[in-house]
DSSP file (Angstrom, degrees, kcal/mol; ACC not computed):
  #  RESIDUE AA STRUCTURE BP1 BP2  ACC     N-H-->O    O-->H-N    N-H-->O    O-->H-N    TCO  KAPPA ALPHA  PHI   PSI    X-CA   Y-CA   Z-CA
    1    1 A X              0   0    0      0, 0.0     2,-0.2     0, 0.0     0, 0.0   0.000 360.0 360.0 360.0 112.9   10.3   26.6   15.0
    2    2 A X        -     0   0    0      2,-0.0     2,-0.5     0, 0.0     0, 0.0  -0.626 360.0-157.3 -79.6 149.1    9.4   24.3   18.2
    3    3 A X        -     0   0    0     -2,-0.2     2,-0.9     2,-0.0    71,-0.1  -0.955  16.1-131.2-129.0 136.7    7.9   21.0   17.2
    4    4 A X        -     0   0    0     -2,-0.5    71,-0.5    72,-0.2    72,-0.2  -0.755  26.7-152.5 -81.5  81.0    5.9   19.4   20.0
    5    5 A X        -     0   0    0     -2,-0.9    68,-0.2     1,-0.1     3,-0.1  -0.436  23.3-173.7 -47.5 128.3    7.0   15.5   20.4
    6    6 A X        -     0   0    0     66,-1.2     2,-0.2     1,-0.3    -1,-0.1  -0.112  66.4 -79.7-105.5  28.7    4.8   12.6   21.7
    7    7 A X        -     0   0    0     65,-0.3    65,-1.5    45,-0.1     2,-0.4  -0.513  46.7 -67.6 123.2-177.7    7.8   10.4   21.7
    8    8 A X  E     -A   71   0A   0     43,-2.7    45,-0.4    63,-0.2     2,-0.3  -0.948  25.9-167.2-139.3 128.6   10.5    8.0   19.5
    9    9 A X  E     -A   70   0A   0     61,-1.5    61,-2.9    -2,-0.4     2,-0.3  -0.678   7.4-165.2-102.4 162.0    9.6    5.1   18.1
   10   10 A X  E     -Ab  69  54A   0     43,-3.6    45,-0.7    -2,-0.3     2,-0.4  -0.990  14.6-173.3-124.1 145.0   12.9    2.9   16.9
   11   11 A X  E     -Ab  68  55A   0     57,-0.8    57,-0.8    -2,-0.3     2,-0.6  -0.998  14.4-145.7-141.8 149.4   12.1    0.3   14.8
   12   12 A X  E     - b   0  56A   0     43,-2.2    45,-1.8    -2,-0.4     2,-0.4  -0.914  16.1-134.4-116.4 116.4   14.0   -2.6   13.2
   13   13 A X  E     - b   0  57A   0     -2,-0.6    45,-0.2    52,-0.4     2,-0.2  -0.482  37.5-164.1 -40.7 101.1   13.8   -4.5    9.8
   14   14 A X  E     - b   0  58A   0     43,-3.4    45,-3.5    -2,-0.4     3,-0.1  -0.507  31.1-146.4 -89.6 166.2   13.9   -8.6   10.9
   15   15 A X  S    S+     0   0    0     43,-0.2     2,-0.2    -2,-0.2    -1,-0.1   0.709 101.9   3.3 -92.1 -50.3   14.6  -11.6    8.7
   16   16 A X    >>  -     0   0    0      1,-0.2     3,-1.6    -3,-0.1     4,-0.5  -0.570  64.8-151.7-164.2 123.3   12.2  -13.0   11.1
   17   17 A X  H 3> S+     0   0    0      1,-0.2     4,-1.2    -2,-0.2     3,-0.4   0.610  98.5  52.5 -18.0 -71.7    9.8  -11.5   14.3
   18   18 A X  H 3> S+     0   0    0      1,-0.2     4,-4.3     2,-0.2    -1,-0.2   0.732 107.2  49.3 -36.9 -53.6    9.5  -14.5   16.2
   19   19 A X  H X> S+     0   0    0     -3,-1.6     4,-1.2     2,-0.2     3,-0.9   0.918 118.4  44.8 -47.0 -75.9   13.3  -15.1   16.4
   20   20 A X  H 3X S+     0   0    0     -4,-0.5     4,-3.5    -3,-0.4     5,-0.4   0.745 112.0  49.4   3.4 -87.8   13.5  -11.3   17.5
   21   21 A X  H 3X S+     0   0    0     -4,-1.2     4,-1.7     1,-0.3    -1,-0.3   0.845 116.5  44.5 -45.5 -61.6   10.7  -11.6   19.9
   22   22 A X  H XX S+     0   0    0     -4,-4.3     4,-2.2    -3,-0.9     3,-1.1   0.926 119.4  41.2 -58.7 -49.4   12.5  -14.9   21.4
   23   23 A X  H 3X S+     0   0    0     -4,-1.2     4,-4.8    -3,-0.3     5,-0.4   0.859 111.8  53.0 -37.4 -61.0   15.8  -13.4   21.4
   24   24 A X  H 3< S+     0   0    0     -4,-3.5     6,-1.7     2,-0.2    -1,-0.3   0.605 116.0  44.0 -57.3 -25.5   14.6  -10.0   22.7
   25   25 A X  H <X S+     0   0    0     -4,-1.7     4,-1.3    -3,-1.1     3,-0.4   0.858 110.4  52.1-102.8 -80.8   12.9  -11.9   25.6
   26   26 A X  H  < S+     0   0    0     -4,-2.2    -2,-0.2    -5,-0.3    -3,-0.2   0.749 119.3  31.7 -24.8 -59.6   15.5  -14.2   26.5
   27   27 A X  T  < S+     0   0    0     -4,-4.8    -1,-0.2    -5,-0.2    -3,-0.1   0.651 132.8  12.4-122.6   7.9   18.0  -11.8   26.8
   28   28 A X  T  4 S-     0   0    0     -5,-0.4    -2,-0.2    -3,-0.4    -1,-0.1   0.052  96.9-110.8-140.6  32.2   17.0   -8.5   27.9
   29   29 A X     <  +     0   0    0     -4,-1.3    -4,-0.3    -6,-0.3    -3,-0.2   0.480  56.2 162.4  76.6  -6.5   13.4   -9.3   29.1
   30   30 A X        -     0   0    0     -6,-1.7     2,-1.0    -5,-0.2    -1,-0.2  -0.198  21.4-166.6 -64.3 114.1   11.9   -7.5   26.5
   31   31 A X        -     0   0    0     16,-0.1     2,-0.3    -6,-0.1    16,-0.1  -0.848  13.9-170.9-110.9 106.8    8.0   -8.8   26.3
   32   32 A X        -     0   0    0     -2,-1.0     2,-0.3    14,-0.1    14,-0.2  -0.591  19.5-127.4 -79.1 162.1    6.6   -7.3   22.8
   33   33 A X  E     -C   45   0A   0     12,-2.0    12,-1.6    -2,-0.3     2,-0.4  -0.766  22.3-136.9 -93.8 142.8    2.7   -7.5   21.7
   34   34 A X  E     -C   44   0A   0     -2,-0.3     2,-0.5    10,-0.2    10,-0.2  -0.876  17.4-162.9-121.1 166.6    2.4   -9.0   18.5
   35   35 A X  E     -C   43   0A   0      8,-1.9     8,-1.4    -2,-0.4     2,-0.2  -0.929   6.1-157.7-146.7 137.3   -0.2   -7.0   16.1
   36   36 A X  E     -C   42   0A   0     -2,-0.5     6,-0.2     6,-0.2    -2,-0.0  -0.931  12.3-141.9-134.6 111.3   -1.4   -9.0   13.1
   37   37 A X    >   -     0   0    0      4,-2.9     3,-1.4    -2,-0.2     5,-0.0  -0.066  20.6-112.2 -90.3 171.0   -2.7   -7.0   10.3
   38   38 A X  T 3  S+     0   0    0      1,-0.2    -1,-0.1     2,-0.1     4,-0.1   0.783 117.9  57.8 -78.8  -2.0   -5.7   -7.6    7.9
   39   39 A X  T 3  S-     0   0    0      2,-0.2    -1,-0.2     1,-0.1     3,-0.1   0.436 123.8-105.0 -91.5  25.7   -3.3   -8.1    4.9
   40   40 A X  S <  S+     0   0    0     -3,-1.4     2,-0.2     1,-0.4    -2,-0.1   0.474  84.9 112.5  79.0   3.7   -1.5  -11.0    6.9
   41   41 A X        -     0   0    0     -5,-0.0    -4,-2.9    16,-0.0    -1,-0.4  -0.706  47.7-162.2 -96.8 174.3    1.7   -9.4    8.0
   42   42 A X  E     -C   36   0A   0     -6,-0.2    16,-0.5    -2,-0.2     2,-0.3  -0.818   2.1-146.7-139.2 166.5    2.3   -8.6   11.7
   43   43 A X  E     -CD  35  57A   0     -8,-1.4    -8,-1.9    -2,-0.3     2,-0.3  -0.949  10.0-127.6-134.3 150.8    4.4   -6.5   14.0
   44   44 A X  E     +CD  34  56A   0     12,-4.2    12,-1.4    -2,-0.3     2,-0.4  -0.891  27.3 161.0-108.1 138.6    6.0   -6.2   16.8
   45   45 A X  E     +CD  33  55A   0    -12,-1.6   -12,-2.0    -2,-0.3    10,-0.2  -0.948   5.1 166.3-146.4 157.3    5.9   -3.5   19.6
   46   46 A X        -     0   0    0      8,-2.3     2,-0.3    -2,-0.4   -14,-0.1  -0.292  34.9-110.2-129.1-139.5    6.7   -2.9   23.2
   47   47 A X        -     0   0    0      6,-0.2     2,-0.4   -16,-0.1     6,-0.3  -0.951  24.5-165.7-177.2 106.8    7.1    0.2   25.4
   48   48 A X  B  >  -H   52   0B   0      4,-5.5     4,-1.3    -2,-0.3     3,-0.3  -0.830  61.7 -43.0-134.3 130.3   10.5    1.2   26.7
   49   49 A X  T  4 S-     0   0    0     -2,-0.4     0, 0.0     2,-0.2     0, 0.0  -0.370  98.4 -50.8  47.1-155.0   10.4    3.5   29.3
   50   50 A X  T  4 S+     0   0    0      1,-0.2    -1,-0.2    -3,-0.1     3,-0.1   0.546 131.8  24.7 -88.7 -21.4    7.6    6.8   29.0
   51   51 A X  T  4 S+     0   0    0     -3,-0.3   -43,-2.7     1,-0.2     2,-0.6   0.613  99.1  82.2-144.8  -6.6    8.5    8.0   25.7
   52   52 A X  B  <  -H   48   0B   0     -4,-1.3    -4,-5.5   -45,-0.2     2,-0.3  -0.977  46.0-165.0-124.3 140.4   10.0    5.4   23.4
   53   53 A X        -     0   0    0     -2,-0.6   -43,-3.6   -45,-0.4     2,-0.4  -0.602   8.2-161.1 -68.0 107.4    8.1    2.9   21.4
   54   54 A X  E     -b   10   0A   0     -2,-0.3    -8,-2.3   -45,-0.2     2,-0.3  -0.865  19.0-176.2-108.8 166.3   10.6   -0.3   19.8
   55   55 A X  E     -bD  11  45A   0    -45,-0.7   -43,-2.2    -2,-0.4     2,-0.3  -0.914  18.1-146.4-172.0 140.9    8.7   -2.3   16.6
   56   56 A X  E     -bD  12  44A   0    -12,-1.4   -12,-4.2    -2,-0.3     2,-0.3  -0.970  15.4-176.8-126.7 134.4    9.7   -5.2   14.8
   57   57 A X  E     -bD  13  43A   0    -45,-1.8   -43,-3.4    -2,-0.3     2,-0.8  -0.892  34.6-118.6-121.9 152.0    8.8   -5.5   11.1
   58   58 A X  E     +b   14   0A   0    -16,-0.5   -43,-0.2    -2,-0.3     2,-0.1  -0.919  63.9 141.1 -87.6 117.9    9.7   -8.6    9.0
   59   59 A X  S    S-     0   0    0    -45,-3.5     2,-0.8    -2,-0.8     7,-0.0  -0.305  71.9 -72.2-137.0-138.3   12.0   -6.8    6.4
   60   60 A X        -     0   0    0     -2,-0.1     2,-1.0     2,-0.1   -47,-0.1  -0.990  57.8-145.8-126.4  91.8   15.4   -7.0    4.1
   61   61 A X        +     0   0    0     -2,-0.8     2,-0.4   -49,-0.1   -46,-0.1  -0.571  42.0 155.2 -35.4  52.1   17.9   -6.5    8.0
   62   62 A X    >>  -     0   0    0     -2,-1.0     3,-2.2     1,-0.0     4,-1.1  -0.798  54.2-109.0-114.9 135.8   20.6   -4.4    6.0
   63   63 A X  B 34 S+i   66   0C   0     -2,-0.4     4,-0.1     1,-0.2    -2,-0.0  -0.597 107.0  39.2 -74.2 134.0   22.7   -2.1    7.7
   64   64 A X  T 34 S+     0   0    0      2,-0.9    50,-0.3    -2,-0.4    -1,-0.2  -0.369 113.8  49.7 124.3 -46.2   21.6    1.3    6.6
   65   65 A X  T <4 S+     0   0    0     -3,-2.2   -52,-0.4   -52,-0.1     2,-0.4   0.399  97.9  87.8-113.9  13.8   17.6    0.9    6.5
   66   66 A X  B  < S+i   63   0C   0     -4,-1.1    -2,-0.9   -54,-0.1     2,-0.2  -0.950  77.9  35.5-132.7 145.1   17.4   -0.9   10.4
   67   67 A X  S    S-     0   0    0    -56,-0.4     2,-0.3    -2,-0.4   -55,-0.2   0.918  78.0-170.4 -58.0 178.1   17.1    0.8   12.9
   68   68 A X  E     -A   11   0A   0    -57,-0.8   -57,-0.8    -2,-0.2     2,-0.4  -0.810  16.5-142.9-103.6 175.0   15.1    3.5   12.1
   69   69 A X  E     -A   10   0A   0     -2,-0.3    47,-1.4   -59,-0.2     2,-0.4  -0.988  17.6-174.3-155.5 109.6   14.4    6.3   14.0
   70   70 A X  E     -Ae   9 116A   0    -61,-2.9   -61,-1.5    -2,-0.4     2,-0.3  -0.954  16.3-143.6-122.4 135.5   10.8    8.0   13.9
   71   71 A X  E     -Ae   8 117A   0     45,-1.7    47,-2.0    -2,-0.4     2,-0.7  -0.784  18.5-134.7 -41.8 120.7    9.6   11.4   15.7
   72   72 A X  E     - e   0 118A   0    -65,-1.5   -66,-1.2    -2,-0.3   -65,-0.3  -0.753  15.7-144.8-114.7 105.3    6.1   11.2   17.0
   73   73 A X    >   -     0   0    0     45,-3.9     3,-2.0    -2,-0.7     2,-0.3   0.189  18.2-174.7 -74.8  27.8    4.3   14.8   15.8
   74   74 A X  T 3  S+     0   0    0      1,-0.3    -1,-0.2    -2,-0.2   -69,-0.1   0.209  87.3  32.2  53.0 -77.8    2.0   15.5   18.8
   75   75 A X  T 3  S-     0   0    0    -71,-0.5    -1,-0.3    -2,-0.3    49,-0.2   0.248 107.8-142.9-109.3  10.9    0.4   18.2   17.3
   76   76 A X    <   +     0   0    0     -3,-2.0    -1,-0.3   -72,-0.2    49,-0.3  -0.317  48.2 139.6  46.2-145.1    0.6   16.9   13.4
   77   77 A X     >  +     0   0    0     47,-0.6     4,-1.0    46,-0.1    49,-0.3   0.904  17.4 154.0  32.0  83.4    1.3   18.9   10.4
   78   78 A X  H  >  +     0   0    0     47,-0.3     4,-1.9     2,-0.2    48,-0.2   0.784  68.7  62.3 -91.4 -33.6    3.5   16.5    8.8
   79   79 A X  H  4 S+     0   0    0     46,-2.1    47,-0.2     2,-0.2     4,-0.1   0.785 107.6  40.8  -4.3 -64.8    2.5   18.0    5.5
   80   80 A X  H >> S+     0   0    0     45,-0.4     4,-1.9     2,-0.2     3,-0.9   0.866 107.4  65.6 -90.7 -49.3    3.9   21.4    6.4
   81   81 A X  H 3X S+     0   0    0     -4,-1.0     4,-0.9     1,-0.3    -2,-0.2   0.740 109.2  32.6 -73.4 -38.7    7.0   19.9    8.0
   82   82 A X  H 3< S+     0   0    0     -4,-1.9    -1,-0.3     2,-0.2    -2,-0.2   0.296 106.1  73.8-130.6  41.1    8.6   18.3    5.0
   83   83 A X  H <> S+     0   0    0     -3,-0.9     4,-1.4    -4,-0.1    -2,-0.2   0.614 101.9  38.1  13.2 -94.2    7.3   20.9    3.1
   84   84 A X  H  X S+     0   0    0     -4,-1.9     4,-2.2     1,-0.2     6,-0.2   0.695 114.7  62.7 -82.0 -12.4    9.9   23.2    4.6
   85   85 A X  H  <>S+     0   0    0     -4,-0.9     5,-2.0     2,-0.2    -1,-0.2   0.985 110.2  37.3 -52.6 -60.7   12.4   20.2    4.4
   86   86 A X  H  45S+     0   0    0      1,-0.3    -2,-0.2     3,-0.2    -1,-0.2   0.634 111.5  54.3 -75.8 -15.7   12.2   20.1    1.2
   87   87 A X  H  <5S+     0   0    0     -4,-1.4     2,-1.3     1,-0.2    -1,-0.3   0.980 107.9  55.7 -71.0 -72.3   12.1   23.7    0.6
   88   88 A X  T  <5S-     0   0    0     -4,-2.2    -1,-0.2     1,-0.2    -2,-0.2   0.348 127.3 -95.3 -49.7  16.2   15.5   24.1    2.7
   89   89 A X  T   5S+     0   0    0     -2,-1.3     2,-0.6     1,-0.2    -3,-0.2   0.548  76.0 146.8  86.8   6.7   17.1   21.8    0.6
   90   90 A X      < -     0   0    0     -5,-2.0     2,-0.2    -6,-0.2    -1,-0.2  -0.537  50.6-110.7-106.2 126.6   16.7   18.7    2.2
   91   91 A X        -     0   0    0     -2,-0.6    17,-1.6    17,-0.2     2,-0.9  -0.196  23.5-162.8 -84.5 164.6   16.3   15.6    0.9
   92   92 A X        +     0   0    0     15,-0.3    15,-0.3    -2,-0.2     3,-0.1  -0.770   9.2 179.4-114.3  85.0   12.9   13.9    1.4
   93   93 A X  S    S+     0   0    0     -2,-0.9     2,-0.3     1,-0.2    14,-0.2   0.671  72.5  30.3 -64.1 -11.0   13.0    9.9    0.7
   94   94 A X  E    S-F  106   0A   0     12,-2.2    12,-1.1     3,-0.0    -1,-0.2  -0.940  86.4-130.5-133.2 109.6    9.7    8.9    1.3
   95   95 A X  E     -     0   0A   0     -2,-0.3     9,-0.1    10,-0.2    12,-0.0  -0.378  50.3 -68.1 -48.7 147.3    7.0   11.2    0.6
   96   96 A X  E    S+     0   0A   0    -18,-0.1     2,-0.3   -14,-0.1     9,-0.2  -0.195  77.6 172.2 -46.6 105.4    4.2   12.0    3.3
   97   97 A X  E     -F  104   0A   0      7,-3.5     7,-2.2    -3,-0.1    -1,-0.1  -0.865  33.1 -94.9-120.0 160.2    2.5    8.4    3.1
   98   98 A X  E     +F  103   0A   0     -2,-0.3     2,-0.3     5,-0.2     5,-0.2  -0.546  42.8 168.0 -84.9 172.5   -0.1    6.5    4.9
   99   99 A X  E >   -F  102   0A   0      3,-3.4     3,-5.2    -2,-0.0    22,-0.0  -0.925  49.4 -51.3-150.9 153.1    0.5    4.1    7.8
  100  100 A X  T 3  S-     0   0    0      1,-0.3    21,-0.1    -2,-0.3     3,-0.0   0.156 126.0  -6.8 -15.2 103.6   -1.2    2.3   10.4
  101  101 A X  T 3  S-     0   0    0     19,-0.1    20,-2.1     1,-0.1    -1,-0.3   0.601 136.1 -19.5  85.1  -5.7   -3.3    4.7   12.2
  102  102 A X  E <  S-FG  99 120A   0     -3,-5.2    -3,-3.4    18,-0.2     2,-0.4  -0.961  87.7 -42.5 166.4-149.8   -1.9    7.9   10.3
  103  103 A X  E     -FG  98 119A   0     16,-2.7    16,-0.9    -2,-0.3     2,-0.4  -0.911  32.3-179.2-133.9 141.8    1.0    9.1    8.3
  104  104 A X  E     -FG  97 118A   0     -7,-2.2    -7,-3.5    -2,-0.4     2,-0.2  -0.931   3.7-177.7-134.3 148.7    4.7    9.1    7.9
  105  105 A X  E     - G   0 117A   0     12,-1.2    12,-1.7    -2,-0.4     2,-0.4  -0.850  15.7-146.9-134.2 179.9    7.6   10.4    5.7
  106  106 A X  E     -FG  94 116A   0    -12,-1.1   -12,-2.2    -2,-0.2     2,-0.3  -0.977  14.2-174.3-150.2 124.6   11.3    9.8    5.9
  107  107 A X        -     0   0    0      8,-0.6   -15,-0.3    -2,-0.4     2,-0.2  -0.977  31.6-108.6-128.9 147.3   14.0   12.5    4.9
  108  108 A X        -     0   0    0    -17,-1.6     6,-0.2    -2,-0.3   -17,-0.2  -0.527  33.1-140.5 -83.7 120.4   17.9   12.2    4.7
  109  109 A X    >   -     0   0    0      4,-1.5     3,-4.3    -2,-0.2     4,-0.2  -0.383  44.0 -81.2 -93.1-173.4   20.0   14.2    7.8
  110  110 A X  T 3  S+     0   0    0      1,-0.3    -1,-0.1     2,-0.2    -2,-0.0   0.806 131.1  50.2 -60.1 -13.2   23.2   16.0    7.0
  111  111 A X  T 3  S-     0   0    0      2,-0.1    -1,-0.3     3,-0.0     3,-0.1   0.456 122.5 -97.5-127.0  40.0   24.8   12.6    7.2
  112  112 A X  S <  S+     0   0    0     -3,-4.3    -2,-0.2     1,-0.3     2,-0.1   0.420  72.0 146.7  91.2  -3.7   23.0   10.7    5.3
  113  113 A X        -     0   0    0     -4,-0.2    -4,-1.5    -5,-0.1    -1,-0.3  -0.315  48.7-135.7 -71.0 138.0   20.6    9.0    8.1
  114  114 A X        -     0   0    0    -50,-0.3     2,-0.3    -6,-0.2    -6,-0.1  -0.598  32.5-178.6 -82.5 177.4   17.2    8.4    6.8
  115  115 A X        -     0   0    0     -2,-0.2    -8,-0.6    -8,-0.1     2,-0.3  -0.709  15.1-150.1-170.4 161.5   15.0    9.9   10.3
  116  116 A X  E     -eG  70 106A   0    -47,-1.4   -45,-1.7    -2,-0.3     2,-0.4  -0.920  12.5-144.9-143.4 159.8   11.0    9.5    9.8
  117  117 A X  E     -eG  71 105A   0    -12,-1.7   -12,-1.2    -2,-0.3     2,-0.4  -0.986  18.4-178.0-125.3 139.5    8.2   11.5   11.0
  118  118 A X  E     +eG  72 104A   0    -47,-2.0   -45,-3.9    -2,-0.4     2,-0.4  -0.982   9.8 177.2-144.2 150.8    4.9    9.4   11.9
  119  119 A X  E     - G   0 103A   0    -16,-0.9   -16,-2.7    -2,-0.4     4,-0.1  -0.901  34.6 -93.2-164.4 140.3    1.6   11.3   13.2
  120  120 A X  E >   - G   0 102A   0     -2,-0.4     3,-1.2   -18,-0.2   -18,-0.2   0.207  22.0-136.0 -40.2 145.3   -1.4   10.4   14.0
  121  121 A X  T 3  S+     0   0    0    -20,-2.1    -1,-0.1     1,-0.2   -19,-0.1   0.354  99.9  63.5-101.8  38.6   -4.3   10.4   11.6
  122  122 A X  T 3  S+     0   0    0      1,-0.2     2,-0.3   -21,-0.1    -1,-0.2   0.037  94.6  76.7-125.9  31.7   -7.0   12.0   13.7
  123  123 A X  S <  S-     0   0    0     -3,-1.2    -1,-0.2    -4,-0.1   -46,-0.1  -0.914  97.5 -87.9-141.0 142.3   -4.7   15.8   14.0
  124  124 A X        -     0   0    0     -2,-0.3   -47,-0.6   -48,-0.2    -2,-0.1   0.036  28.1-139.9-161.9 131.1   -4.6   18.1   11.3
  125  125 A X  S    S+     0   0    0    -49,-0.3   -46,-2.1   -48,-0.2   -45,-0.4   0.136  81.4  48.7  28.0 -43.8   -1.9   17.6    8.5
  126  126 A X  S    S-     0   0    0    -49,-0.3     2,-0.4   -48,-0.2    -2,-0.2  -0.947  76.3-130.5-151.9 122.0   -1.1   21.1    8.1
  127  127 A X              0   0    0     -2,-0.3   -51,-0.0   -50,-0.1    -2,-0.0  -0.920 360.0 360.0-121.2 178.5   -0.4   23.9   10.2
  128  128 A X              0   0    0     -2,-0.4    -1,-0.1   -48,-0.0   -51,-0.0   0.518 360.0 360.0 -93.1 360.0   -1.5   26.6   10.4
């Protein structure tokens, strides 16, 4: 099976954005957008290079659940896709949940890395 990417977002659990943001700026130039949601938390996200996406979340910073490492589904069917994860044996730690703007899951790879999937919520779920 070929999977059509639209890119990789990485994202990191902070203690706290701002620090991040200053940090991130200070010392590798990095200028985020900051995105403030309507239940009062925010993120942060920038552009690096054509295809990957960095985001800062205010979270628990423990090695193991920062970074992460999300797949961008292009063509959706996230559904379908861990599905057949789960079918091959593979475990699935987050069930297909919503998120900003669409849906993500997170499944464990053969060495234990959580890995995410995120897709947009205006492309089809399921394929066919």
């Amino acid at each position: 099976m070929s999977l059509n990417f639209n890119g990789v977002t990485i994202i990191f659990n902070v203690a706290d954005i701002e620090r991040t943001r200053a940090f991130y700026h200070e010392h590798l130039g990095i200028a985020f957008e900051r995105y403030d949601e309507e239940d009062g938390s925010a993120f942060l996200m920038t552009k690096i290079g054509r295809e990957v996406d960095l985001m800062v979340f205010e979270g628990d910073p423990k090695p193991g659940n920062t970074p992460n490492v999300v797949f961008g589904l292009a063509d959706g069917g996230i559904d379908t896709l861990i599905e057949r994860l789960a079918a091959a044996g593979v475990e699935i730690v987050t069930p297909v949940s919503e998120a900003p703007g669409g849906w993500f899951a997170d499944f464990r790879d053969p060495d234990g890395q959580i890995v995410s999937f995120y897709q947009a919520g205006d492309v089809p779920r399921a394929l066919t």
